[in-house]
C-alpha positions in Angstrom: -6.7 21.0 13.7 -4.6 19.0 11.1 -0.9 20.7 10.9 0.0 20.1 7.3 3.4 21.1 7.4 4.5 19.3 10.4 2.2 16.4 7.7 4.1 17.3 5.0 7.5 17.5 6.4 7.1 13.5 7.7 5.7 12.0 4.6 8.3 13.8 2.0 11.2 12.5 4.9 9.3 9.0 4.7 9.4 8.8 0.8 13.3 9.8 1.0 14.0 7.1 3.6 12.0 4.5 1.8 14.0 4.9 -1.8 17.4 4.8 -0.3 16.3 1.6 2.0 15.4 0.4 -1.5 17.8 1.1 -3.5 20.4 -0.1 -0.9 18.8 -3.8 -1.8 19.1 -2.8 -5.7 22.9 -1.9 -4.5 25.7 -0.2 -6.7 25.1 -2.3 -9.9 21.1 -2.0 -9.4 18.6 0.0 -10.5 17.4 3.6 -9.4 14.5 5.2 -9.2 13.5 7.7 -11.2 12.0 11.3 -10.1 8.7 12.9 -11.8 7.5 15.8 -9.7 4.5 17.3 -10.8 1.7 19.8 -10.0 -2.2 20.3 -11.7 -2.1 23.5 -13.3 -5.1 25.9 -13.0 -8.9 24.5 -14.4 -7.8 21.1 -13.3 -10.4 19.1 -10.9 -8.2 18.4 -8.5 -5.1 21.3 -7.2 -1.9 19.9 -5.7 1.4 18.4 -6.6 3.4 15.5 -5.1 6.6 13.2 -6.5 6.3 10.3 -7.7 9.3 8.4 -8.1 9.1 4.9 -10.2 11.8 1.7 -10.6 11.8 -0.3 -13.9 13.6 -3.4 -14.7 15.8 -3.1 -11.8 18.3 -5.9 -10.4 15.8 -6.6 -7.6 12.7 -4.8 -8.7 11.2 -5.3 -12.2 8.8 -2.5 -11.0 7.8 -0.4 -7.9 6.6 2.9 -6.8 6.7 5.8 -4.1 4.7 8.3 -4.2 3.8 11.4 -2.2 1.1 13.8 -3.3 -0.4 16.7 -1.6 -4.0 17.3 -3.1 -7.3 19.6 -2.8 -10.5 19.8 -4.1 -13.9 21.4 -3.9 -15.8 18.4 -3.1 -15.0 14.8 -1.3 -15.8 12.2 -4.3 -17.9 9.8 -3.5 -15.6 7.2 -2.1 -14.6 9.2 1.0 -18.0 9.5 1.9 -19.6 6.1 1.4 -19.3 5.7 5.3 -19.2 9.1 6.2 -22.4 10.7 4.2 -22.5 13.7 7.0 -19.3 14.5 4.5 -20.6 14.7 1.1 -20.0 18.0 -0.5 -16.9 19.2 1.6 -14.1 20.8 0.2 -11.2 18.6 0.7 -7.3 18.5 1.2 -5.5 15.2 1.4 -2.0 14.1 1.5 0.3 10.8 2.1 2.9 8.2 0.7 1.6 5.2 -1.2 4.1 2.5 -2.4 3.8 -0.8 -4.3 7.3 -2.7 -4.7 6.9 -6.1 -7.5 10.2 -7.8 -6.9 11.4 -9.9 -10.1 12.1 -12.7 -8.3 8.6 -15.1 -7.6 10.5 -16.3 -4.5 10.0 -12.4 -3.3 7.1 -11.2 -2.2 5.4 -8.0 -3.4 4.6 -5.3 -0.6 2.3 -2.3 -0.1 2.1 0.7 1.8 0.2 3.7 2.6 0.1 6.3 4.9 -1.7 9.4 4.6 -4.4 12.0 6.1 -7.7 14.0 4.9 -9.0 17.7 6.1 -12.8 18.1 5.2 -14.1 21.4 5.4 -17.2 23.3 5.0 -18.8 27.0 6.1 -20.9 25.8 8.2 -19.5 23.3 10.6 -16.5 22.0 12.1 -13.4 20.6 10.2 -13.3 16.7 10.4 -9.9 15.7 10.1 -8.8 12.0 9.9 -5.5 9.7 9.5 -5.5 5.8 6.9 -2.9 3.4 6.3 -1.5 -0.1 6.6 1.0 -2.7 4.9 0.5 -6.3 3.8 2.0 -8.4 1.8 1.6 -10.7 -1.1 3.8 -14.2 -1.5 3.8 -15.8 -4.4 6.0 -18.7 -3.0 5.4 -18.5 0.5 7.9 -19.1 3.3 6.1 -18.9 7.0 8.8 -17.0 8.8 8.9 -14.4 6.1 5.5 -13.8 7.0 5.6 -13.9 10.8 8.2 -11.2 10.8 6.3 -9.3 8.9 3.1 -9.3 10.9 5.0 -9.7 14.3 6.9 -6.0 13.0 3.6 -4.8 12.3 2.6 -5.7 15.6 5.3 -3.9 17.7 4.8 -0.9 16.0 1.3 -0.9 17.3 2.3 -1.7 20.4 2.8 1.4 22.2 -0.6 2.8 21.5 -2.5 -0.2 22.6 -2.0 -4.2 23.0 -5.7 -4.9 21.0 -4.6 -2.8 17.7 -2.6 -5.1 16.4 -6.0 -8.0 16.2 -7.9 -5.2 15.6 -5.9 -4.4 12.7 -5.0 -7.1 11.3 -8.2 -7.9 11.5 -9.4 -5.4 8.8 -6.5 -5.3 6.9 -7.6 -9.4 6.2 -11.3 -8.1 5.5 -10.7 -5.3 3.8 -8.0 -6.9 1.2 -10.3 -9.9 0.1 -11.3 -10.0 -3.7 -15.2 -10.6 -2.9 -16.2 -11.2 -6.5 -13.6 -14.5 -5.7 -14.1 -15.5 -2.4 -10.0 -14.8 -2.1 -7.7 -13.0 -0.1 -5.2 -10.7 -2.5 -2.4 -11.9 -0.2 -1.2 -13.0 3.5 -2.4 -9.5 5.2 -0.6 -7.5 7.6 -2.6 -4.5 9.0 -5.0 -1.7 7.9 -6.9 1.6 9.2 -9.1 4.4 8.6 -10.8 7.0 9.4 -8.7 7.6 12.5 -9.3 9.9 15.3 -10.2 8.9 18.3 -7.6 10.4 21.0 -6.7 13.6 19.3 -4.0 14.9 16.3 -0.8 13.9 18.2 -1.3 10.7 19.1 -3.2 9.6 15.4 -0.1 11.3 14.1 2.0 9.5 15.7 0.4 6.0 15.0 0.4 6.9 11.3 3.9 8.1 11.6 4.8 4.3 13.7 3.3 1.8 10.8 5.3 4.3 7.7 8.7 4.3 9.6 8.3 0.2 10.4 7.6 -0.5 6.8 11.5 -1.6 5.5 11.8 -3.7 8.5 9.2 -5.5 7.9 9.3 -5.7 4.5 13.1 -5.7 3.0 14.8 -8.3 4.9 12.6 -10.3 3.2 14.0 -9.4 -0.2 17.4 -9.5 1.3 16.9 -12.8 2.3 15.2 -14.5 -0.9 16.5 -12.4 -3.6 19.0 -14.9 -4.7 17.0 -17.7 -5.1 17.3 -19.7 -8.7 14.0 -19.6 -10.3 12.9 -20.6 -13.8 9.9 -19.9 -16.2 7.5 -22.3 -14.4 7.7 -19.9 -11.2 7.7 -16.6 -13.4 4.5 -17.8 -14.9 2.4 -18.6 -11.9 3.6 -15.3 -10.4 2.3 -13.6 -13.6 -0.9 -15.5 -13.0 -0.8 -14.7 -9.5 -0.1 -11.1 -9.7 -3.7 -10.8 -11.9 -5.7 -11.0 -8.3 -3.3 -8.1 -7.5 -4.8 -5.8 -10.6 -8.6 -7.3 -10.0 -8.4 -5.7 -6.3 -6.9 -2.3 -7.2 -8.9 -1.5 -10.3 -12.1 -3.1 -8.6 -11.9 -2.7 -5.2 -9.4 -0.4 -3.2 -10.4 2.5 -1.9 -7.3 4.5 -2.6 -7.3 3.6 -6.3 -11.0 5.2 -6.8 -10.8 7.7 -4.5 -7.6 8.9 -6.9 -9.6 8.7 -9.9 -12.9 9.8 -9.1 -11.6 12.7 -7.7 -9.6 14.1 -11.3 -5.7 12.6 -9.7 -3.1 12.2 -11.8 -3.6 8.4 -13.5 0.2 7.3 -14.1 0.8 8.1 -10.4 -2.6 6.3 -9.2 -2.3 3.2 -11.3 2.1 2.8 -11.0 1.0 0.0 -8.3 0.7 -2.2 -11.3 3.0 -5.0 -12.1 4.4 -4.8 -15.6 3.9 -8.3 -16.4 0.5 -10.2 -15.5 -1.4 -13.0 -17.0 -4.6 -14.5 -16.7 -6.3 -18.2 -17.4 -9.5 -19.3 -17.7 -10.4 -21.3 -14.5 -7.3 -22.6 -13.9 -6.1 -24.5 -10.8 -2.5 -25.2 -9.6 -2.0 -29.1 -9.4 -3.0 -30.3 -5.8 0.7 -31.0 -4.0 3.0 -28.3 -5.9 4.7 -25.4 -4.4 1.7 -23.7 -6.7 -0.8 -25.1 -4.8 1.1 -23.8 -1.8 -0.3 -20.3 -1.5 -3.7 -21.1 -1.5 -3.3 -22.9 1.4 -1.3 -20.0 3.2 -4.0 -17.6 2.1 -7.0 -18.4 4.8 -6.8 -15.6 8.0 -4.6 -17.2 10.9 -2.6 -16.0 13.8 0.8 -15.5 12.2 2.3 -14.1 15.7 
């Protein structure tokens, strides 16, 4: 049986962590994030509460989020139960952390991740419980060992529960983030899972609880390391541009997103993965040999470890 205390208590710890690891990067003179706790009053769909906590226009980040919410309904919407029909009509309680981080900088990447875990019920049969998550990463300016030490981090967090869930992974995390309408990867991967639980609660848990804690490794040293780079309005436009595939997959195509609205969330925390400034061209190209033209090349699946 899912424990959501022993749940809760981990992914209101992992938010905490995550914004002070952030704001360490934004440092004294930087921004901070602010705190909106909230909770769906009686009538509402959806019955819960979480905290969502939000940077604008910070030194480092122009715009992020980290958000834990905590939420129940009467019946799964219809997302959660594409590919588990048996599920349709279940009551429902699901919790987790969600972040999105849109550095300023196009030499920084932007990052997501989510951890989180779903209790369906019903009268007549046995709970089905279940744990979903990942990270990846999108470059606008790629640089190869920023991305190897992301993936190879990804990949010793997996470690101790098997050597072939790292491919297996990675794997999905590359299928799964692909804008199909496009033919185009939303960004360089890194790993992805669902619908976990195979080997009992404990040791799901403690996967789950492996890919949220390795998160800042793998993703801040990055920022760290680029942060400082001198850019100018050419790069800020093309990551504009760039950051429009990042809007096409969440509004189209990820699970989380519609699984948030369908089922009556709360939209500012849903759609705060959203970069605050995004353009889009009509069938435009970067010119073949420029640093533009760079990701595209970067994007294809490959071996990064």
């Amino acid at each position: 049986m899912i424990e959501a205390t022993l749940l809760r208590d981990y992914f209101t710890g992992l938010q905490t962590k995550i914004i002070a690891a952030t704001e360490a990067i934004e440092g004294a003179q930087g921004g901070k994030f602010s705190a909106d706790s909230w909770q769906k009053v009686a009538g509402e769909p959806l019955a819960g509460n979480g905290r969502t906590c939000v940077i604008e226009g910070g030194r480092v980040f122009e715009r992020g989020g980290v958000a834990f919410s905590q939420v129940s309904g009467a019946a799964l919407p219809a997302s959660a139960t594409a590919k588990r029909p048996e599920l349709a009509g279940r009551a429902f309680e699901a919790m987790g952390v969600s972040l999105v981080l849109h550095p300023e900088n196009p030499y920084c990447p932007t990052a997501h991740m989510n951890v989180r875990a779903l209790l369906a019920t019903s009268a007549d049969a046995e709970p089905a419980w279940w744990f979903g998550g990942g990270m990846d990463l999108t470059p606008y300016y790629p640089f190869t060992e920023d991305i190897r030490h992301f993936h190879a981090t990804c990949q010793q967090a997996l470690l101790p529960f098997g050597s072939d869930l790292y491919p297996r992974y990675k794997k999905w995390c590359d299928e799964y983030f692909f804008l199909k309408h496009r033919q185009e990867a939303r960004g360089v991967g890194g790993v992805f899972f669902d619908d976990l639980s195979e080997g009992g609660f404990s040791r799901c848990f403690a996967l789950t609880q492996a890919v949220g804690d390795a998160f800042a490794e793998a993703y801040l040293p990055l920022i760290d390391k680029r942060q400082s780079l001198p850019y100018g309005e050419r790069e800020r436009d093309f990551q504009a541009y760039r950051r429009g595939r990042y809007v096409e997959f969440n509004l189209v195509w990820d699970r989380g997103t519609l699984f948030g609205l369908q089922s009556g969330g709360r939209t500012e925390s849903i759609l705060m993965s959203l970069p605050p400034i995004v353009k889009w061209r009509y069938d435009w190209r970067p010119q073949a040999g420029t640093a533009e033209a760079l990701i595209y090349e970067m994007l294809p699946p490959r071996d990064w470890v």
